[in-house]
Every structure is written in C-alpha cells, then in structure tokens.
C-alpha positions as CSV (number, residue, x, y, z in Angstrom):
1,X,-1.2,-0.1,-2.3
2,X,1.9,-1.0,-0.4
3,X,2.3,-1.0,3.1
4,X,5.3,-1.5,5.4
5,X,5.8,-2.9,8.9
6,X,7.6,-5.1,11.3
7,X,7.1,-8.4,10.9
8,X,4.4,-10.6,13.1
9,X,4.6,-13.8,14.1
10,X,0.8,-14.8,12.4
11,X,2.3,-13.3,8.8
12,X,3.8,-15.9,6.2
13,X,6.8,-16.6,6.8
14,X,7.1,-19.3,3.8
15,X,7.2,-16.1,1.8
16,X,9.9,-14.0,3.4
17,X,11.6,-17.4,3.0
18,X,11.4,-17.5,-0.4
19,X,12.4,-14.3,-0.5
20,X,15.7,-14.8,1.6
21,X,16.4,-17.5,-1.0
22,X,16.3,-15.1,-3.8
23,X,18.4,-12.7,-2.1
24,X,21.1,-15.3,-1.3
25,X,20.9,-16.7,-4.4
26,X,20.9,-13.2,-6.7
27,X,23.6,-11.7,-4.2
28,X,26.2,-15.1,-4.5
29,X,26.1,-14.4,-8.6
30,X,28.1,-11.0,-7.8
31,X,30.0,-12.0,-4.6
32,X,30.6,-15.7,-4.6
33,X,33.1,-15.0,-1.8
34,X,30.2,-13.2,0.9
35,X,28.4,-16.3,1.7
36,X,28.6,-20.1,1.7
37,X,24.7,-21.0,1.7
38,X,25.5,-24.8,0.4
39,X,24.1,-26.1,3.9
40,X,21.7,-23.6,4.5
41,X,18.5,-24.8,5.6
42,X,14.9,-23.0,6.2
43,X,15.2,-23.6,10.1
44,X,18.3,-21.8,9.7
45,X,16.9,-19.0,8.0
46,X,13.4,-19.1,9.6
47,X,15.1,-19.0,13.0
48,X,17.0,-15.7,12.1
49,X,13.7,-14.4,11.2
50,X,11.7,-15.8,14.4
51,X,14.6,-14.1,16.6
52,X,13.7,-10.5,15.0
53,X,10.5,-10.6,15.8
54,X,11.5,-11.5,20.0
55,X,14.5,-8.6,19.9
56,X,14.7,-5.1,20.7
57,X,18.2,-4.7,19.1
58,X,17.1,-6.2,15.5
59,X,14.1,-6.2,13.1
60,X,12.7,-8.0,10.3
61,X,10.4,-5.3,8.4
62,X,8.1,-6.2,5.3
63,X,6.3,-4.6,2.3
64,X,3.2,-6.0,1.3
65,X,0.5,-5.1,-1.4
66,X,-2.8,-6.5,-1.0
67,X,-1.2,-8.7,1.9
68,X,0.9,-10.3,0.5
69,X,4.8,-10.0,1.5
70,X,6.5,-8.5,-1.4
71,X,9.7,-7.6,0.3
72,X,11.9,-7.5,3.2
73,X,14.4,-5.3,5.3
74,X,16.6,-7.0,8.2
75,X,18.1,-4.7,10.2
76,X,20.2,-4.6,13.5
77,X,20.4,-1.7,15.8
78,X,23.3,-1.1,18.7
79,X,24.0,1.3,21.5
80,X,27.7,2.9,20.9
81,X,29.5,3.5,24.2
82,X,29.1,6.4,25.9
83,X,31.6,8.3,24.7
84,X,31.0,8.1,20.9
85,X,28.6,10.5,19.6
86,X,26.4,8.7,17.7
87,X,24.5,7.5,20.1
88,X,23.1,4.5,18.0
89,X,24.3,2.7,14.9
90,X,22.5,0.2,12.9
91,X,22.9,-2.1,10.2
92,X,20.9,-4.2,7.1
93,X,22.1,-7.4,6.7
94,X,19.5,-8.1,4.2
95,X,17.0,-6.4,1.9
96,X,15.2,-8.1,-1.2
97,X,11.7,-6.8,-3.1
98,X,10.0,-9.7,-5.2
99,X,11.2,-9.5,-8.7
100,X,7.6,-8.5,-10.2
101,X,7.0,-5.6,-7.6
102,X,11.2,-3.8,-8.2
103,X,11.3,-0.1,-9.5
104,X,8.3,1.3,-7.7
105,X,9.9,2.1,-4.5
106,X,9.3,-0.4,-2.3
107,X,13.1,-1.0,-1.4
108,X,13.1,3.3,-0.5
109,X,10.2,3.0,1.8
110,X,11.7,-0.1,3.6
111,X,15.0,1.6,3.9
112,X,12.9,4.8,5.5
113,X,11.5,2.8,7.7
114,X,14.7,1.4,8.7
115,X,16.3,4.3,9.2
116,X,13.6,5.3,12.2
117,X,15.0,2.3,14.1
C-alpha cells in the first residue's frame, strides 16, 4: 500500500537522495541545457531537502510502500500581491518515483497532494 506525506526529519533521507540523483541524472539526458549538476554534492542536495522540512513556503512530500521512500514531490508555495486574484501560486521543482514502483500512480497521488498546498 502506498502512502503519501511530508517529509520528517527521522525518515531516510539517503533515499530521497538517491532519488534526487536519479531525477537529475534521467532529466540532463533530455535537457542538458537545465542543469549543471558536475559539482553537485549530497550536502547540497540534502540541505535543499532539510530546508523543506523547516519552511512554510516549500515542501518536500514522499510516497512510501511498506516504508520505504519510493518517491518524491518538491514543491514551493507563494503569496501573490494583493491585487492579483490568485491568491496563491505554487510550484514543483522536482518530482521522481523509483523506477520499479512507475505506472501505478504514485506520481498522481504526489501531485494531488501538492496541489492542497
């Protein structure tokens, strides 16, 4: 059974890492010019992470089955000014599910749940 949630500080973050590293390294294949992840290290990325779970403006949200972390959302929510009328606007910077768990939703129910924030 899947579950989804933000992510906690006592969860393993070793394997959203591993995760981030497949997204970067999956998304460069199709758009070498997006990112330049050459001298990107795991404090970098684990620091991103770490900040999400501190913020009210951005989230890191995970799917797990059986507890284990099988995917990730990160998202970033803003305030428009006041005289826009959407209110809020948001945005995913990122969003991988584990090769062995794709096609069986997981990657709609994180986006549903991103779409609450």
């Amino acid at each position: 059974m899947i579950s989804i949630r933000e992510l906690r500080p006592e969860d393993d973050l070793a394997a959203v890492l591993a995760l981030c590293k497949d997204f970067f390294s999956e998304y460069e294949r199709h758009h070498r010019e997006f990112f330049d992840t050459e001298d990107l290290s795991d404090s970098d990325l684990s620091g991103r992470f770490l900040k999400s779970m501190e913020s009210d403006s951005s989230a890191t949200i995970i799917a797990l089955m059986d507890d284990v972390i099988v995917g990730y959302a990160s998202i970033a929510v803003w305030e428009q000014l006041s005289f826009y009328k959407i209110k809020k606007v948001g945005a995913i910077s990122g969003l991988m599910i584990a090769e062995t768990h794709r096609r069986k939703g997981i990657a709609a129910r994180l986006l549903a749940e991103a779409k609450v924030y």
